[in-house]
C-alpha positions as CSV (number, residue, x, y, z in Angstrom):
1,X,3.2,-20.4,-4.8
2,X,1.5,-17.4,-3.3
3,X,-1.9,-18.3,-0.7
4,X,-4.6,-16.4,0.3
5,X,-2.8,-16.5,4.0
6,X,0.3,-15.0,2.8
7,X,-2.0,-12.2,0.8
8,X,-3.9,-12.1,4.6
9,X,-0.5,-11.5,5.9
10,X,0.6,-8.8,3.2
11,X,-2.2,-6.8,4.7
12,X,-2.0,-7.0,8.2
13,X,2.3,-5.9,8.2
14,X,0.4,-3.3,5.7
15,X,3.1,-4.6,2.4
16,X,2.1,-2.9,-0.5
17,X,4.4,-3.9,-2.6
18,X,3.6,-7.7,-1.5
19,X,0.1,-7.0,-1.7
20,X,-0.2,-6.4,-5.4
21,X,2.3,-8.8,-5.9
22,X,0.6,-11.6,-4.0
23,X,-2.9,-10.4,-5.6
24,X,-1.6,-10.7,-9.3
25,X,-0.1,-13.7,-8.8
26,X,-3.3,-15.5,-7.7
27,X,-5.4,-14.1,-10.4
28,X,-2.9,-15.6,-12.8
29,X,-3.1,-18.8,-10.9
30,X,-6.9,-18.8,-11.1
31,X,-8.3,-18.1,-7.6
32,X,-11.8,-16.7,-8.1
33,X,-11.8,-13.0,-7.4
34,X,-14.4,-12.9,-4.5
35,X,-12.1,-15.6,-2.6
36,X,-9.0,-13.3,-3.0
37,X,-11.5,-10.6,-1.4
38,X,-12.9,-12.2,0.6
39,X,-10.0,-14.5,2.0
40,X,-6.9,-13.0,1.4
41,X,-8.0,-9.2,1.4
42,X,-10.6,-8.4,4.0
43,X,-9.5,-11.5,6.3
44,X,-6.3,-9.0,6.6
45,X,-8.6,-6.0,7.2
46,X,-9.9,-8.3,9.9
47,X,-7.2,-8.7,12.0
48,X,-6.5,-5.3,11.5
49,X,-9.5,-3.5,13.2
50,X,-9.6,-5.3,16.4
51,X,-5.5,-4.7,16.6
52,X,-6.2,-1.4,16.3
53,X,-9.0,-0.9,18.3
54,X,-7.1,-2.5,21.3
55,X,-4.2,-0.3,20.5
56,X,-1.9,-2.8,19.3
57,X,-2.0,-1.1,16.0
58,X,-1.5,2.6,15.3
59,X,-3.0,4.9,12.3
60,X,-0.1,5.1,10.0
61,X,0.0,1.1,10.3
62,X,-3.6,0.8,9.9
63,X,-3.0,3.2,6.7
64,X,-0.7,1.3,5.2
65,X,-2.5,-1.8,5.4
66,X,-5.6,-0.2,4.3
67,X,-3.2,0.7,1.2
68,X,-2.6,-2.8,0.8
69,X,-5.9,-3.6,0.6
70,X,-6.3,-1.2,-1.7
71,X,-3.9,-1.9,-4.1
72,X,-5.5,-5.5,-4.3
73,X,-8.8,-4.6,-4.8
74,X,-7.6,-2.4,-7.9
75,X,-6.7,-5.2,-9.6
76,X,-9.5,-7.5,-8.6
77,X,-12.4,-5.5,-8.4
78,X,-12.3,-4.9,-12.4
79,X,-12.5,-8.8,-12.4
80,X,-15.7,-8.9,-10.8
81,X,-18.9,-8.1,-12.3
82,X,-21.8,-6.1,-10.2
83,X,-23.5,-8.5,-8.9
84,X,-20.6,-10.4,-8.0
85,X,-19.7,-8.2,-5.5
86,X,-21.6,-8.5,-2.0
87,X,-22.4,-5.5,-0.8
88,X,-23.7,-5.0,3.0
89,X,-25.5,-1.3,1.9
90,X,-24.2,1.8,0.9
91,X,-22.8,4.6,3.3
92,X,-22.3,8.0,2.7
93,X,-19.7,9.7,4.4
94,X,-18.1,12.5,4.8
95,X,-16.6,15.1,7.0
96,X,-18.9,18.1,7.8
97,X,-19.0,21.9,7.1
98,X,-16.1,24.2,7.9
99,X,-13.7,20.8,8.8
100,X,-10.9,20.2,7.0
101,X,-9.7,17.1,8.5
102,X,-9.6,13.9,6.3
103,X,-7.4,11.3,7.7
104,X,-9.8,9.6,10.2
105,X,-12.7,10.1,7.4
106,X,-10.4,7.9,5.1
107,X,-9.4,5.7,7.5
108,X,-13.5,4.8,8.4
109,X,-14.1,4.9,4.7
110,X,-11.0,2.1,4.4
111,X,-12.4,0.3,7.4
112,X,-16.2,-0.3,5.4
113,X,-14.8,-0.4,2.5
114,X,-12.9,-3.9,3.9
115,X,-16.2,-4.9,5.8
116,X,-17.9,-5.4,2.8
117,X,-19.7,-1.6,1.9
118,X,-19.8,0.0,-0.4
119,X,-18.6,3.6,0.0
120,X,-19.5,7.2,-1.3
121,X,-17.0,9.5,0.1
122,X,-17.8,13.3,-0.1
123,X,-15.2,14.2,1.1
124,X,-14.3,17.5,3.5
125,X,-16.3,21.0,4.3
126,X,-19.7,19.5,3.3
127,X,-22.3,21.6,4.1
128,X,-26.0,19.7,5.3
129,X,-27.4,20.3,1.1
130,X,-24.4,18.2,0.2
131,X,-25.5,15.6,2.4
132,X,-29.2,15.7,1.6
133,X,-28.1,15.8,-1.9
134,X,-26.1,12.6,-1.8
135,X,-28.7,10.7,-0.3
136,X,-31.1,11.3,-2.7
137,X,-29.0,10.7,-5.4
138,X,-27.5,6.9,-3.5
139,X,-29.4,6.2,-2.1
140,X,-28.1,4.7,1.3
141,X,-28.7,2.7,4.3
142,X,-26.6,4.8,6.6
143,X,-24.7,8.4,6.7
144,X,-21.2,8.8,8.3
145,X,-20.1,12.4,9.9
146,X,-16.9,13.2,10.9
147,X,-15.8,15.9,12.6
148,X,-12.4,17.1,14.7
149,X,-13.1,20.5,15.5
150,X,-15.4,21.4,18.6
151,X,-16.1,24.7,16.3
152,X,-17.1,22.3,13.3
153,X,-19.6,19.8,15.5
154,X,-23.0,21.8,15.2
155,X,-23.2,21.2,11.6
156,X,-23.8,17.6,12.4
157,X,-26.6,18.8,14.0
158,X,-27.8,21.0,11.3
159,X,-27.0,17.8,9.2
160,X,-29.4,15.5,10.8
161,X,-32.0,18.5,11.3
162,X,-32.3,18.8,7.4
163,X,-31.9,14.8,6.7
164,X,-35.5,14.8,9.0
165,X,-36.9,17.8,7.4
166,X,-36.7,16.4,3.7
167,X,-38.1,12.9,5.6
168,X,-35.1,10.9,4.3
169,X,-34.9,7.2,6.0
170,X,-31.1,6.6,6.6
171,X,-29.4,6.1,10.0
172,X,-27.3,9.0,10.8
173,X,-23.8,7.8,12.6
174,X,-21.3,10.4,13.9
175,X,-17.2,10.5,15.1
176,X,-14.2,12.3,15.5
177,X,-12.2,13.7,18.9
178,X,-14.2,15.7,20.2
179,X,-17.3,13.6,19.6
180,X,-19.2,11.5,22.2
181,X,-22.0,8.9,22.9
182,X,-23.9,11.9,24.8
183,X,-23.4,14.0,22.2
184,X,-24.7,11.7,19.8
185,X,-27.8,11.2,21.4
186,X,-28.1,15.0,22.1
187,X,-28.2,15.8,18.5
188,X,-30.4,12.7,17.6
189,X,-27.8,10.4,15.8
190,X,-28.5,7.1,15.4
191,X,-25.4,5.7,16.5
192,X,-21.6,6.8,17.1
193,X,-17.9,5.3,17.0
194,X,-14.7,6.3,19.0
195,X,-12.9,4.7,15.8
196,X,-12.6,3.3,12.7
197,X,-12.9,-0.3,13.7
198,X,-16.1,0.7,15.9
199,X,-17.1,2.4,12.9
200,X,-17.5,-0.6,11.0
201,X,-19.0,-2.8,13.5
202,X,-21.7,-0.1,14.5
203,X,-22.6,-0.1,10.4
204,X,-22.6,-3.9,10.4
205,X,-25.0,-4.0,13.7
206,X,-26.9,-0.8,11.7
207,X,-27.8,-2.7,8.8
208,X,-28.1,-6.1,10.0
């Protein structure tokens, strides 16, 4: 008989495979959708964050687990109707102009996406419009910038610059390597994370 702990479980040793299997088999047994979420999904992606954030955890482990996750919410989420689904707020994110780098942006987008957000990913190279133009159309509580190139970091600035300009409300957060609290404040962000499981917590403290 599959549980919500062994589902838990399937996400924290990052078991696809078990995940969906686990998932599935609950549905069929009847546990209400928002519990296998809830319970058996995002309590994985709980243990998960503060693992890795104390390094006992490393990216392609988190990855996998965030697959997990993943593949469970894919066959629960169609089980839900909107208002079913408890959202924190919505986040934009997305990593900025002239940066290709997409790994960490995923992994921050998998890490909110498992605290409960909902997530509009842009997705790489986006220049400040894009930005502007997202937030218009979604309308979010917060905007998440990633960058990994010292070359690439100015067009956060330019970012935030323009979200002021057009006098959009939204909290601007920003991350990556080269990235720092000082930074941050330099270039007027709102708030920044040395990770993915900061990431979510700082959103969390954001919107709360």
């Amino acid at each position: 008989m599959a549980t919500l702990t062994d589902l838990c479980q399937s996400i924290v040793t990052g078991n696809v495979a078990q995940a969906k299997e686990l998932t599935q088999a609950l549905v069929d047994a009847g546990t209400a959708p928002l519990e296998i979420i809830n319970d058996g999904l995002i309590a994985g992606m709980n243990i998960v964050g503060p693992r890795f954030k104390n390094g006992e955890m490393f990216v392609p482990e988190v990855l996998m687990s965030a697959k997990a996750m993943a593949v469970g919410m894919e066959i629960v989420k169609p089980l839900l109707s909107d208002t079913d689904m408890p959202s924190k707020g919505t986040i934009v994110l997305g990593t900025v102009k002239g940066d290709l780098h997409d790994i960490g942006k995923n992994l921050v987008g998998m890490m909110l996406e498992g605290s409960g957000f909902k997530v509009v990913d842009l997705g790489i190279d986006i220049a400040p419009e894009k930005f502007v133009e997202a937030i218009k159309e979604h309308n979010p509580q917060i905007v998440a910038m990633s960058a990994l190139l010292t070359t690439t970091m100015p067009a956060m600035k330019d970012t935030i610059d323009l979200i002021k300009e057009e006098g959009l409300k939204v909290k601007c957060i920003v991350g990556g390597a080269p990235v720092s609290q000082g930074f941050a404040d330099e270039i007027g962000a709102d708030g920044y994370a040395p990770d993915a499981a900061s990431a979510a917590e700082l959103c969390t403290k954001l919107v709360g």
